[in-house]
C-alpha atoms as an extended CHARMM CRD file, in Angstrom:
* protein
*
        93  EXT
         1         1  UNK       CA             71.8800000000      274.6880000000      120.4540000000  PROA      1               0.0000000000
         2         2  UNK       CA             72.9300000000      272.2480000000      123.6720000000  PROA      2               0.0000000000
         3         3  UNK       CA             74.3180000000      273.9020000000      126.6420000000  PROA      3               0.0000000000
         4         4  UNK       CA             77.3760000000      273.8460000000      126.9450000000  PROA      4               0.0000000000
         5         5  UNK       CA             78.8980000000      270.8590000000      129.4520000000  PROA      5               0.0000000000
         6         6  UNK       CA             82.3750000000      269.7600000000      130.5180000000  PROA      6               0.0000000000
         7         7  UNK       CA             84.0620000000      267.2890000000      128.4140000000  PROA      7               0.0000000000
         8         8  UNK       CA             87.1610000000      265.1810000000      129.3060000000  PROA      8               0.0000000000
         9         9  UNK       CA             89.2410000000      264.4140000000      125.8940000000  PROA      9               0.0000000000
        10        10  UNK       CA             91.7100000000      261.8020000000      126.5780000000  PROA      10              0.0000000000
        11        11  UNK       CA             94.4570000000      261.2150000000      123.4830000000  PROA      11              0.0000000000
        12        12  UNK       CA             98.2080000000      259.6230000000      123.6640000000  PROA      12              0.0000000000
        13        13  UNK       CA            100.1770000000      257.6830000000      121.0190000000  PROA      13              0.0000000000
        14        14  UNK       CA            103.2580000000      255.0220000000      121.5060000000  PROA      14              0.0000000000
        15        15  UNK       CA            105.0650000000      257.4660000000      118.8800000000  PROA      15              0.0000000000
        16        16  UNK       CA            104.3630000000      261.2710000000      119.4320000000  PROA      16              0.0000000000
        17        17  UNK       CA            103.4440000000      263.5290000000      121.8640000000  PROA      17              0.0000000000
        18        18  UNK       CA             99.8460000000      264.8480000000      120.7620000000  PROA      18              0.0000000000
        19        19  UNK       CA             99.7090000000      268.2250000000      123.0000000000  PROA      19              0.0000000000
        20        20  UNK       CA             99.8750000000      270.3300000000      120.2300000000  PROA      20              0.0000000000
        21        21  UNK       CA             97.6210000000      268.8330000000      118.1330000000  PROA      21              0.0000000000
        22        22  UNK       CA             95.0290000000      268.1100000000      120.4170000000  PROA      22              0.0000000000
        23        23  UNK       CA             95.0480000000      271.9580000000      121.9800000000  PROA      23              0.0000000000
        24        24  UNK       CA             94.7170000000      273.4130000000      118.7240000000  PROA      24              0.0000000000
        25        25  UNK       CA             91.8040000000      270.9210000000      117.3540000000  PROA      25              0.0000000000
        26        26  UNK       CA             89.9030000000      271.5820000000      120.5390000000  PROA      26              0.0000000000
        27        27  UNK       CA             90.9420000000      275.5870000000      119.6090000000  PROA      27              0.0000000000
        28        28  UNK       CA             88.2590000000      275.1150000000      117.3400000000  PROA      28              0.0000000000
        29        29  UNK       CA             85.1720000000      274.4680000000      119.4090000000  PROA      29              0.0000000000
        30        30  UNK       CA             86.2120000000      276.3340000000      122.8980000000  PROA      30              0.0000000000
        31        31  UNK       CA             88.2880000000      279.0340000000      123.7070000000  PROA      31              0.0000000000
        32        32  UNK       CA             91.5990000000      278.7100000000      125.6140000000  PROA      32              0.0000000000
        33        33  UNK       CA             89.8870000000      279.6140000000      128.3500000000  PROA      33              0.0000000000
        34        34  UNK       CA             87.4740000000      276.8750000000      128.6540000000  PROA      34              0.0000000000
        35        35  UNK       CA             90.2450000000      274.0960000000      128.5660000000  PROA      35              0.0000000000
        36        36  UNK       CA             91.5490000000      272.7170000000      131.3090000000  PROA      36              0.0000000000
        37        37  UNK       CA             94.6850000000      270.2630000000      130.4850000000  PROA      37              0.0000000000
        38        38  UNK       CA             95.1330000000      267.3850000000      132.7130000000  PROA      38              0.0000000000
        39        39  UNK       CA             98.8960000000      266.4420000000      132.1220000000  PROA      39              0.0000000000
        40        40  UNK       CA            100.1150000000      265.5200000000      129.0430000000  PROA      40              0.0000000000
        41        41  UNK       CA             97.3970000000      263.1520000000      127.6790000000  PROA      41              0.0000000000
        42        42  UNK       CA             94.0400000000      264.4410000000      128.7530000000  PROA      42              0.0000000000
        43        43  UNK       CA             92.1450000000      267.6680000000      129.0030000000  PROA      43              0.0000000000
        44        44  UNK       CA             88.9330000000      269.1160000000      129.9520000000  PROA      44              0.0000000000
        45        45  UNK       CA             87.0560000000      271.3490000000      127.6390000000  PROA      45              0.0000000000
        46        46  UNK       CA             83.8150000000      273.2400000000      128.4430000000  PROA      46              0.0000000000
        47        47  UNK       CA             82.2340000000      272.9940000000      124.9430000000  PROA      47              0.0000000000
        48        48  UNK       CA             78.2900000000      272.4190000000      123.6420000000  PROA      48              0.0000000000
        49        49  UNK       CA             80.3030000000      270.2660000000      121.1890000000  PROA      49              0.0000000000
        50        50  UNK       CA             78.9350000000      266.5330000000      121.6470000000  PROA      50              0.0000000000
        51        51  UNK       CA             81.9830000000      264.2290000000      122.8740000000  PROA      51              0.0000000000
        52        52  UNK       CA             81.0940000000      262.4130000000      118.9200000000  PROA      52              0.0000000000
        53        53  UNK       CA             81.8660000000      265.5520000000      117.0130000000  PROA      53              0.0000000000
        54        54  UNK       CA             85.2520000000      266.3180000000      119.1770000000  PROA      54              0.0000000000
        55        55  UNK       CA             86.4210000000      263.0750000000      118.2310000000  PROA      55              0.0000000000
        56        56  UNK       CA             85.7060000000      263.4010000000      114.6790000000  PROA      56              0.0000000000
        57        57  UNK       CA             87.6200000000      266.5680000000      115.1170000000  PROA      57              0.0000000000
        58        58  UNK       CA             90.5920000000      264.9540000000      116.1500000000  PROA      58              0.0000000000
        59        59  UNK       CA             90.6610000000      261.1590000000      113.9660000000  PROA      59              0.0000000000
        60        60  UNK       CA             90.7930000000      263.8780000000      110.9930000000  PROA      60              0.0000000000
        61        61  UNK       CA             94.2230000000      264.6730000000      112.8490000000  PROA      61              0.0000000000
        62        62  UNK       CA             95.7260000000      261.5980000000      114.2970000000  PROA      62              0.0000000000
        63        63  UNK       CA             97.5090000000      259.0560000000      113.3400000000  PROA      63              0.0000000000
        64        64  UNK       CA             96.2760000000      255.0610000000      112.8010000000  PROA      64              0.0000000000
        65        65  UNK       CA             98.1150000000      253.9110000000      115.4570000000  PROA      65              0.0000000000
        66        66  UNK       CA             96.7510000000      257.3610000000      117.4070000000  PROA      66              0.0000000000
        67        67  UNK       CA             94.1940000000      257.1510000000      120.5630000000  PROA      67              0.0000000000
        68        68  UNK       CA             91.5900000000      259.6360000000      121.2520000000  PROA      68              0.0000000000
        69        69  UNK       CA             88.7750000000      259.0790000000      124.1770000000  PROA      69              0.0000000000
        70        70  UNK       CA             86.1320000000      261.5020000000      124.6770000000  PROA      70              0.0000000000
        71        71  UNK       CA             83.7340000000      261.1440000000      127.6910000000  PROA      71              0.0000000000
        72        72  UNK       CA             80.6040000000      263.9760000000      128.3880000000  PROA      72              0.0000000000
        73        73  UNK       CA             80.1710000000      263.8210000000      132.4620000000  PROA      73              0.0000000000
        74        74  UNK       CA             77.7050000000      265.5080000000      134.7870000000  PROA      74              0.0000000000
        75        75  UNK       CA             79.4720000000      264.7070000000      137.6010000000  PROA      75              0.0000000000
        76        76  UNK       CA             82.9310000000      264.7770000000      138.9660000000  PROA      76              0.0000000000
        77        77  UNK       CA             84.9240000000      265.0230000000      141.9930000000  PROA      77              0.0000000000
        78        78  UNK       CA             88.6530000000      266.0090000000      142.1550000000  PROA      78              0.0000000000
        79        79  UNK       CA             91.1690000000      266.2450000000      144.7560000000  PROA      79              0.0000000000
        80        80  UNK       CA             95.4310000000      267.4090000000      144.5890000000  PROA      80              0.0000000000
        81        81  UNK       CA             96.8440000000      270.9200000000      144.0260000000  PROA      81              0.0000000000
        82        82  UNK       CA             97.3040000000      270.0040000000      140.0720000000  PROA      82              0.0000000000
        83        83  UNK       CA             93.3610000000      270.5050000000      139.7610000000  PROA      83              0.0000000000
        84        84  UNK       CA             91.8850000000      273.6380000000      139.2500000000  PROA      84              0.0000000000
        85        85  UNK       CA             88.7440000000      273.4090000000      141.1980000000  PROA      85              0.0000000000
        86        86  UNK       CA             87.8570000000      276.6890000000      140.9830000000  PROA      86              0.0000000000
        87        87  UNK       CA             87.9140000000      276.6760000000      137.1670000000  PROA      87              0.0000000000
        88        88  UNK       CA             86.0190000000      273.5720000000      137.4820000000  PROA      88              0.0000000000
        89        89  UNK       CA             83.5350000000      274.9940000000      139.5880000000  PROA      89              0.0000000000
        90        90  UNK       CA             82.8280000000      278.1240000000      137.3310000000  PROA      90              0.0000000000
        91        91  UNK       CA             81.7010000000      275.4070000000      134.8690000000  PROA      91              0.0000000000
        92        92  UNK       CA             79.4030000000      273.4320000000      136.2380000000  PROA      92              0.0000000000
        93        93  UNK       CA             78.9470000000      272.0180000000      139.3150000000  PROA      93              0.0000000000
């Protein structure tokens, strides 16, 4: 099994708003607790889930006209009160 690594899952559509659906496919591989959302079209995940498999999680959910970007990162660097370093830090680096 891969150790577990912070994942940034970016989704919107021109038609919906894909919150929801997102939070609750991402539900599946991570607890609550290990997402992070990043306004209302990206969030972070701490998951041993491959960025692939997360987005095969979510195509089975979106639309055709739906967008869904999944990056796997070993570094990162944040600044603004809206970012939860802290809960960052805890995972990673």
């Amino acid at each position: 099994m891969r150790d577990p690594s912070l994942k940034l899952v970016v989704a919107w559509s021109d038609s919906r708003n894909l919150c929801s659906i997102v939070r609750d496919a991402l539900s599946e591989v991570a607890p609550g607790a290990e997402m992070l959302p990043l306004g209302d079209d990206a969030t972070v995940v701490h998951t041993s889930e491959p960025a692939s498999a997360i987005r095969d999680r979510l195509r089975e959910r979106l639309a055709e006209d739906d967008h869904v970007f999944v990056v796997e990162f070993e570094t990162w660097s944040g600044q603004g009160p809206g970012l939860d370093a802290r809960w960052l830090l805890a995972r990673g680096h």
